[in-house]
C-alpha positions in Angstrom: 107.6 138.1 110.2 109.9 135.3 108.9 108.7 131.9 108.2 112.1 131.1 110.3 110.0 132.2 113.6 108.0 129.8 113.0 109.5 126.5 110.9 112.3 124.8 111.2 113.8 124.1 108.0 114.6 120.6 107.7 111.3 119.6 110.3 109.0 121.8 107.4 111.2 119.8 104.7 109.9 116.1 105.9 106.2 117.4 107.0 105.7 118.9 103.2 107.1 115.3 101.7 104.7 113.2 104.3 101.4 115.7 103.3 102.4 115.0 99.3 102.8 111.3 99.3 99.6 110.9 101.9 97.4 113.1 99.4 99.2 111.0 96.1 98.2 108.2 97.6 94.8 109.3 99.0 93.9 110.5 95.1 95.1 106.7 94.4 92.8 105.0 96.0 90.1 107.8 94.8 91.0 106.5 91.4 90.7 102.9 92.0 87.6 103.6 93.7 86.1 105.8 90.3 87.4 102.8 88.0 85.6 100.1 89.7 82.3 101.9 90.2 82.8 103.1 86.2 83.6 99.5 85.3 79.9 98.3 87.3 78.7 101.0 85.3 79.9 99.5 82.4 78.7 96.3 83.1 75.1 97.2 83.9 74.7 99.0 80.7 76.3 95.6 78.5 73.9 93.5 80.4 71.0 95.5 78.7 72.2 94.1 75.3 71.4 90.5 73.8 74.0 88.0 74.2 77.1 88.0 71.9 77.4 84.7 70.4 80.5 82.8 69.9 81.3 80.4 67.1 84.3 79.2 65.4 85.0 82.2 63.8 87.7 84.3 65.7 86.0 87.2 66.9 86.4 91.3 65.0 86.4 93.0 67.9 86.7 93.7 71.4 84.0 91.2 73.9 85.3 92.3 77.3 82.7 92.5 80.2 79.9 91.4 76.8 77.3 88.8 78.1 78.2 86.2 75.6 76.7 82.5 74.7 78.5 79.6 73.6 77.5 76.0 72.4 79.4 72.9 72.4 81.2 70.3 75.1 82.8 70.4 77.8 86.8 68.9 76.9 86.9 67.7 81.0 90.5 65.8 80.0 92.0 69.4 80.2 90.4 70.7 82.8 92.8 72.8 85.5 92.1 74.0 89.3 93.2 76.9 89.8 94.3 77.2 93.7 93.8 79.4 96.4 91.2 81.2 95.1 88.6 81.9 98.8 84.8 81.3 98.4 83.5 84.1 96.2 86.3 85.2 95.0 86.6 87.8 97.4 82.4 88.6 97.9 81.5 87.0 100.6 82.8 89.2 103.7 84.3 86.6 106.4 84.1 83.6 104.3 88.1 82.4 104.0 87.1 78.9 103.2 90.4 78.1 100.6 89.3 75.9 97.1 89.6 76.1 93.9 88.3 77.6 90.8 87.4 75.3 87.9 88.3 76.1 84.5 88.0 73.5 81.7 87.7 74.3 77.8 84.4 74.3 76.1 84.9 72.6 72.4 83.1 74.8 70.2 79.9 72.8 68.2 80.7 72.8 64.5 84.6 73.4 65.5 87.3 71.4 63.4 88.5 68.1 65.2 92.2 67.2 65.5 95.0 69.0 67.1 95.4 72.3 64.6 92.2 72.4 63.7 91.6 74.0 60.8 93.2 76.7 59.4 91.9 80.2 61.2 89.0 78.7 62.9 88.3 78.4 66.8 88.0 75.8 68.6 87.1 76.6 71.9 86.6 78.6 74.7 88.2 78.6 78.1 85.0 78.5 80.8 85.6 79.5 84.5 82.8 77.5 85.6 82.5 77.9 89.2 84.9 77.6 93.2 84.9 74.1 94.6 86.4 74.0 98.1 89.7 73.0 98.7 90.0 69.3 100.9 92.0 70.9 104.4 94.3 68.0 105.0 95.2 67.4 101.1 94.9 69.4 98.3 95.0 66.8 95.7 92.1 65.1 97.0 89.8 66.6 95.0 85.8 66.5 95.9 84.0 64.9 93.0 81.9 67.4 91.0 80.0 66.3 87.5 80.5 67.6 84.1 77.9 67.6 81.5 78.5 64.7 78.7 76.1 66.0 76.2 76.3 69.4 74.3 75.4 72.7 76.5 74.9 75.6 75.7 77.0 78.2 78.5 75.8 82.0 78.7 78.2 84.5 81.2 80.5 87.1 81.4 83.4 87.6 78.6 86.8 88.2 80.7 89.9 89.7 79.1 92.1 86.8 81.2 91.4 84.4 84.1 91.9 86.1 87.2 95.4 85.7 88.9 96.8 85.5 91.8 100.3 85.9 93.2 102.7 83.4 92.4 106.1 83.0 93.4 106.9 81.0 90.6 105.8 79.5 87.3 103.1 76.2 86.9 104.4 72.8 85.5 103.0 72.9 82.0 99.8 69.6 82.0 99.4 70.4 85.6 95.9 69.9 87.3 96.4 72.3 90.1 98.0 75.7 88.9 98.0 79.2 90.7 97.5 80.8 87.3 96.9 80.1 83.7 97.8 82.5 80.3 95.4 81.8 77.6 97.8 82.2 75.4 100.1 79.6 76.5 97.5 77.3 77.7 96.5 77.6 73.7 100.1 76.4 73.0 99.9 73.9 75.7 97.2 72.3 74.6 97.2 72.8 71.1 93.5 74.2 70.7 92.7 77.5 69.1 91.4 79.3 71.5 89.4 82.7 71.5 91.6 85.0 73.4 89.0 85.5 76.5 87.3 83.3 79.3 84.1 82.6 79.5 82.8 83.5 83.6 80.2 81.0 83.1 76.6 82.3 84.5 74.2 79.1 83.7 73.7 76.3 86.2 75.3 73.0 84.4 73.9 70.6 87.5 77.9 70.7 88.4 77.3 71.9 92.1 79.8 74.7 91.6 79.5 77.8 93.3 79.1 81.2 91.2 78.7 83.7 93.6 80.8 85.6 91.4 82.6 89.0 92.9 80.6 91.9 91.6 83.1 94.7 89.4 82.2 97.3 92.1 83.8 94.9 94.9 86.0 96.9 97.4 85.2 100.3 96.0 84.5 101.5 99.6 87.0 100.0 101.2 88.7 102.3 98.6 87.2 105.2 99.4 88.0 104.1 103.5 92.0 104.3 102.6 91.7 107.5 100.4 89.9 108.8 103.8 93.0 108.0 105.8 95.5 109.1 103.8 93.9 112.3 103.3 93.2 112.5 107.4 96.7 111.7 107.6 97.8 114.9 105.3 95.4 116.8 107.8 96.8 115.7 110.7 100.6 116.6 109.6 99.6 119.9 108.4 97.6 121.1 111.7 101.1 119.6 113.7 103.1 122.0 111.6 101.1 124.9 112.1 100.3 124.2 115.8 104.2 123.6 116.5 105.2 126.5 114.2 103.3 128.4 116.5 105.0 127.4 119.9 108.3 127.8 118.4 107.0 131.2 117.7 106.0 132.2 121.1 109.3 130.2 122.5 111.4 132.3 120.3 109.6 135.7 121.0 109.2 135.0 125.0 112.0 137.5 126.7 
């Protein structure tokens, strides 16, 4: 019997386009969910190691997701807040309190002074040191929270980059409020030599910051809850196509 009897060319056409892109997108968010689950992985077995320690020499090889352990002072004069970032960054589930995350550079003990340093040395470290919320009726009012005078020594997370968000358009370079910061061009900006990673600061400084950081996993079912959609979605089309390539069957066959 012809497939004719039973499908409508151009009907069969837009139902075999709908059950491709639904199961492309399903295996999507499959994928997303397998790289964050890999990347907790990841992180568990790092955290196993001893704590890769920073100094003024620029670093040989790749630190990302390392636990690593810095000494030196906090430079607050260049500190930035980076805005809209929610409580958590995105871990605590209905907490969409709006504030800030702090992130000030960490001069690097036994680093070279002045504003070029020293030839091929570091001098610090960018440290995302913890979400202060956000004052509802002004932004710029910014609730008071203490930074350490004396040397510290920070232990945390190594981060390829600081976390962005969207931005419709650039920051004001010397800002205090930005939506994102480059390391790179915060490097120029500010004219420290910088080791190309941030620092997701783990220790308690006294600084009242919260550091409820998001774990790596984060959102890996709600992954796995659109993959099942899409995929239900794929179902649904194809059982539609059979079930009404059936009537059309028996329409076209009744005498």
């Amino acid at each position: 019997m012809s497939l004719r009897r039973f499908f409508s060319p151009l009907p069969l056409a837009a139902a075999l386009v709908v059950i491709a892109v639904t199961c492309a997108l399903g295996n999507w968010q499959l994928n997303r969910a397998h790289e964050k689950e890999a990347r907790a992985a990841r992180l568990r077995a790092l955290s196993a190691q001893p704590p890769m320690v920073l100094g003024t020499v620029p670093l040989s090889q790749v630190v990302t997701d390392r636990t690593v352990r810095v000494t030196g002072r906090f430079d607050t004069a260049r500190t930035v807040l980076l805005d809209n970032r929610p409580h958590g960054n995105g871990s605590q589930p209905g907490d969409s309190r709006a504030g800030f995350l702090v992130l000030t550079p960490l001069r690097i003990s036994g680093s070279p002074t002045g504003p070029a340093g020293a030839p091929g040395a570091i001098q610090a470290v960018l440290v995302l040191r913890g979400w202060l919320p956000r004052d509802a009726q002004d932004r710029t009012r910014i609730a008071p929270f203490p930074t350490p005078d004396a040397e510290v020594t920070i232990e945390g997370t190594a981060l390829a980059a600081v976390p962005r968000v969207y931005s419709l358009g650039n920051d004001a370079a010397g800002s205090k409020i930005r939506q994102n910061v480059d390391i790179a061009a915060y490097a120029a900006e500010s004219g420290l030599a910088l080791h190309p990673l941030v620092l997701e600061q783990r220790s308690d400084t006294g600084d009242g910051l919260a550091r409820d950081w998001a774990p790596a996993d984060l959102g890996a079912e709600r992954h796995y809850g659109y993959a099942f959609q899409w995929f239900g979605l794929a179902a649904l089309t194809m059982v539609l196509v059979i079930v009404l390539g059936w009537r059309r069957a028996r329409r076209l066959a009744a005498p």
